[in-house]
N, C-alpha and C positions, 0 to 999 in steps of 0.2 A: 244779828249782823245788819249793819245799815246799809242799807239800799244807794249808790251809788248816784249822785242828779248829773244830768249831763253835764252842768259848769266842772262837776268834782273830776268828770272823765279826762284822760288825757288823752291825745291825738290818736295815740297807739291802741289805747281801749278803744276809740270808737271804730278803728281799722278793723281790729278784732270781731269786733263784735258786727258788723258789716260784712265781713268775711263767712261771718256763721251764719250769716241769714243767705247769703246767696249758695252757701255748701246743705244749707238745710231744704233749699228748695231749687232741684238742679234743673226745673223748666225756667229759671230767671239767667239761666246760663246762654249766651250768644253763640251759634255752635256755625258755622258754613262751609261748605265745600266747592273750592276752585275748581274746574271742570276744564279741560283744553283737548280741544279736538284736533289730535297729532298731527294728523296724515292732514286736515284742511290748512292748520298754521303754516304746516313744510308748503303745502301749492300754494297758497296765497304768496310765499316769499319766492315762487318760481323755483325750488330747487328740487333736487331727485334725492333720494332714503340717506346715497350717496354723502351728496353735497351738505347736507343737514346736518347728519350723524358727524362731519368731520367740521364743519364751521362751529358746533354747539358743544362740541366735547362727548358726544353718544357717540357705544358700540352699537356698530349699524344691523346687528342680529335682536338688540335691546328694539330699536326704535320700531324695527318690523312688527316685532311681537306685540309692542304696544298698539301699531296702527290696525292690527290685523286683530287685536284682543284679547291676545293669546295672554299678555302679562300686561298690569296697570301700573304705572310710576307710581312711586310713592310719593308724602307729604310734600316733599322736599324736591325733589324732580317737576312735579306739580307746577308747584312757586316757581322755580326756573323757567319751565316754558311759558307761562304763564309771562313773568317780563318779559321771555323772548318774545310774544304775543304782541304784549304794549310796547314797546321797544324793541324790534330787532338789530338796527343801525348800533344801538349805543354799546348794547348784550356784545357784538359782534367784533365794536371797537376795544372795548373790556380786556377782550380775549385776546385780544393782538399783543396786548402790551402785555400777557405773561406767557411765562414757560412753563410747562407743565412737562 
C-alpha cells in the first residue's frame, strides 16, 4: 500500500492524524485549574454569606461549606465565581434581568 505525501492528505487526515499525536502523548495536553478564594471574593465585595449566597444564586449552607472547606465547588461553580471575581457589577446586572 502507498504511503500517503502530505499534498495527497486532506484537511481531515491531517486533523486526524494531529489528533493522534497529541492522544499519544498526554503531557502535550494543556491541563489548569481556576482557583477562587470564596470567603476573600464575598469581603472584597463587602457583603455577609447572607448577601452573597442571595445576590449570586447560592444555598447559603453550600457557600459556608465551601468557605469553611468542608465541601469544594465543582468545575462549573468554579468558572461562575471566578467571573463573579472579574466581574461582579456585570454577573450581578445578568441576574436582574432573569427569573429563576
Amino acid at each position: 500500500m502507498k504511503k500517503r505525501t502530505k499534498k495527497d492528505k486532506s484537511l481531515g487526515d491531517e486533523i486526524m492524524e494531529s489528533l493522534d499525536e497529541v492522544l499519544e502523548s498526554p503531557s502535550s495536553l494543556i491541563t489548569y485549574k481556576i482557583s477562587v478564594d470564596i470567603k476573600q471574593l464575598r469581603k472584597s465585595l463587602g457583603m455577609t454569606q447572607k448577601e452573597f449566597a442571595e445576590n449570586y444564586g447560592f444555598n447559603i449552607e453550600t457557600l459556608r461549606k465551601w468557605e469553611q472547606g468542608t465541601y469544594e465547588p465543582d468545575k462549573a461553580v468554579t468558572s461562575y465565581l471566578s467571573c463573579i471575581s472579574e466581574n461582579p457589577l456585570t454577573i450581578k446586572e445578568i441576574l436582574s434581568k432573569r427569573s429563576f
